[in-house]
FIBA-160492 format. One line per field, with one value per residue (C-alpha): residue in one letter; y negated, z negated, x negated. Coordinates in pm, 1 decimal. Each point is the difference from the previous one (the first is absolute). Layout:
% FIBA-160492
drenvo = (A, ...);
py = (Y, ...);
pz = (Z, ...);
px = (X, ...);
% end
This chain:
% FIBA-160492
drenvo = (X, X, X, X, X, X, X, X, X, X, X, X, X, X, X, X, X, X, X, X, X, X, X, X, X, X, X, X, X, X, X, X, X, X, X, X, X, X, X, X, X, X, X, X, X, X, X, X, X, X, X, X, X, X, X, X, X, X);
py = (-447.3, -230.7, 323.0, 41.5, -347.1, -8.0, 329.3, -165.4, -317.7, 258.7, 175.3, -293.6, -155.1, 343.4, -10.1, -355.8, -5.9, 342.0, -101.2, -310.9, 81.0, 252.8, -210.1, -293.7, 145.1, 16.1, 379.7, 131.0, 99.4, 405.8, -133.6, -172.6, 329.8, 270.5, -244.4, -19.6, 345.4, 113.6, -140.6, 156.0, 345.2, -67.7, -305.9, 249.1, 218.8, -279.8, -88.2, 417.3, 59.9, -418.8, 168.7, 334.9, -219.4, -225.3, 304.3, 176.6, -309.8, -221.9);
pz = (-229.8, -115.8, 16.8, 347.7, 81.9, -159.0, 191.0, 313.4, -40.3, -74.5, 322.9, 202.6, -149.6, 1.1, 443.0, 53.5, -217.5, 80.4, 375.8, -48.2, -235.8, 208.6, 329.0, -202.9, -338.3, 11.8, 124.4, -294.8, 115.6, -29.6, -336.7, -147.8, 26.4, -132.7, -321.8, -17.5, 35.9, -270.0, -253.3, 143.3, -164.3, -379.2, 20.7, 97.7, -283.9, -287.6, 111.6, -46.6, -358.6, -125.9, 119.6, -150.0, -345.5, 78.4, 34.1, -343.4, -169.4, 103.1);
px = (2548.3, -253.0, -261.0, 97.4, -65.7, -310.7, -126.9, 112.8, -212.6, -275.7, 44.2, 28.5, -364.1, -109.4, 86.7, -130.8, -291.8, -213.4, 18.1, -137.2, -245.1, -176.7, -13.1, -161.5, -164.4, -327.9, -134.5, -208.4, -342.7, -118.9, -188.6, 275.4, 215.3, -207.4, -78.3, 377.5, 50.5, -185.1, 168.7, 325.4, -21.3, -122.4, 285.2, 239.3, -153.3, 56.9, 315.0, 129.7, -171.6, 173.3, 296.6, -41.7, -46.0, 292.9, 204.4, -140.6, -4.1, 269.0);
% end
């Protein structure tokens, strides 16, 4: 019950909060994004092998 609870508190911020974050957060300029961007991929990449050795190793 408590889980469910939990989840449902998480729904509800996740409902209120995204709405009001794009109509007022700042808009990211074309710049901003592709610097952003390109550490998307060899993150992504880190994360997969530190799992791959959490899953040998752990």
């Amino acid at each position: 019950m408590t889980l469910l609870k939990i989840l449902g508190l998480l729904l509800l911020a996740l409902v209120i909060l995204v709405p009001l974050i794009e109509r007022f957060g700042p808009r990211p300029d074309a710049q901003a994004t592709a610097r952003m961007s390109r550490w998307v991929l060899p993150l992504l990449m880190l994360l997969a092998v530190l799992q791959l050795l959490i899953y040998w190793f752990g």
